[in-house]
C-alpha positions in Angstrom: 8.1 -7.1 -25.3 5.9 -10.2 -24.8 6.0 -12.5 -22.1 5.5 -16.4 -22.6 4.6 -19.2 -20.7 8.2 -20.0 -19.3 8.7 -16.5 -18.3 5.4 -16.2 -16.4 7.2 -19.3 -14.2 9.9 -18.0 -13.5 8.6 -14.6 -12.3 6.7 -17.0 -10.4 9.2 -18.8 -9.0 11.2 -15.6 -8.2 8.8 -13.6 -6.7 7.6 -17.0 -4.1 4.1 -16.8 -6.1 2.5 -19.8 -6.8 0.5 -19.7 -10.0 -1.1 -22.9 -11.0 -1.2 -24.9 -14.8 -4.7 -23.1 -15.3 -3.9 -20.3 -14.5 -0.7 -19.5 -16.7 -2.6 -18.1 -19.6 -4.1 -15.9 -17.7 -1.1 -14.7 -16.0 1.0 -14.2 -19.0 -2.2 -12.1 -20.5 -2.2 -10.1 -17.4 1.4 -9.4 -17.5 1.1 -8.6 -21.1 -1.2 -6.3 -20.7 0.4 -4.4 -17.6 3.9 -4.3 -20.1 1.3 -2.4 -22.9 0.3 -0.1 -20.4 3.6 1.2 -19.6 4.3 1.3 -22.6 1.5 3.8 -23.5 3.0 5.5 -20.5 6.2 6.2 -21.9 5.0 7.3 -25.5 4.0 9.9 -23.2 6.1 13.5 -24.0 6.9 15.1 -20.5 9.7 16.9 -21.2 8.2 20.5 -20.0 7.0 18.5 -17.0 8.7 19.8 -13.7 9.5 17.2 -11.6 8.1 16.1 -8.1 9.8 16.8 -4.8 10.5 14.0 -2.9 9.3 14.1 0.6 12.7 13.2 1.6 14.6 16.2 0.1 12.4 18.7 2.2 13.5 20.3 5.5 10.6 18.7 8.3 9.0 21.3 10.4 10.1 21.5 13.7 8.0 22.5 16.5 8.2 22.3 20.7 7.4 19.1 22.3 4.5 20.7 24.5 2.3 18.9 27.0 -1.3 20.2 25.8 -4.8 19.7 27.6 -5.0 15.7 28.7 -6.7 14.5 31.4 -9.8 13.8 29.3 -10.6 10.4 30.2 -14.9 10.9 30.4 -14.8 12.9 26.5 -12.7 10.2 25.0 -14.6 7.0 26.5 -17.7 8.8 25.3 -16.8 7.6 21.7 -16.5 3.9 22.9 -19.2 1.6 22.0 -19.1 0.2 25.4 -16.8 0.9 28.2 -15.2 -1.3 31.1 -13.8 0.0 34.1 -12.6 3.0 32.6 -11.3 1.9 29.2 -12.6 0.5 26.2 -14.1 -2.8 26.4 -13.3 -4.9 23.0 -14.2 -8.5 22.0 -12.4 -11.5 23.4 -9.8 -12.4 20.4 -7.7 -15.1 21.9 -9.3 -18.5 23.5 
């Protein structure tokens, strides 16, 4: 499967990208390329291949909701580059 000038726009347009004149060539190359790829991929013989388990079809680990060891105030501002009345002092990012 090859993809051609007025497919590369639409994709475009579909996907909100804006791809300018010069760069459709290169766009449609790319895209060709990418379609090769997977298509190497699925000359690819994985029948005796067992399948993955998705995350989602395993049982999560449940454990207590415990209150552990806090009040560490002085060992975790020690890792701050600099430090402000107690917490961690970070450039100014708003005007």
């Amino acid at each position: 499967m090859a993809i051609d000038n007025e497919t590369v726009r639409r994709i475009a347009f579909l996907s909100r990208l804006r791809v300018e004149s010069d760069k459709i060539d290169a766009t449609k190359e790319e895209f060709n390329k990418i379609l090769t790829w997977i298509e190497e991929l699925n000359e690819i013989n994985t029948d005796d291949v067992e399948p993955l388990i998705a995350v989602n079809d395993m049982p999560l680990r449940m454990r207590e909701d415990e209150v552990t060891a806090g009040h560490c105030k002085d060992a975790v501002l020690k890792n701050a580059p600099a430090t402000e009345y107690d917490y961690f002092a970070v450039p100014k990012v708003v005007e």
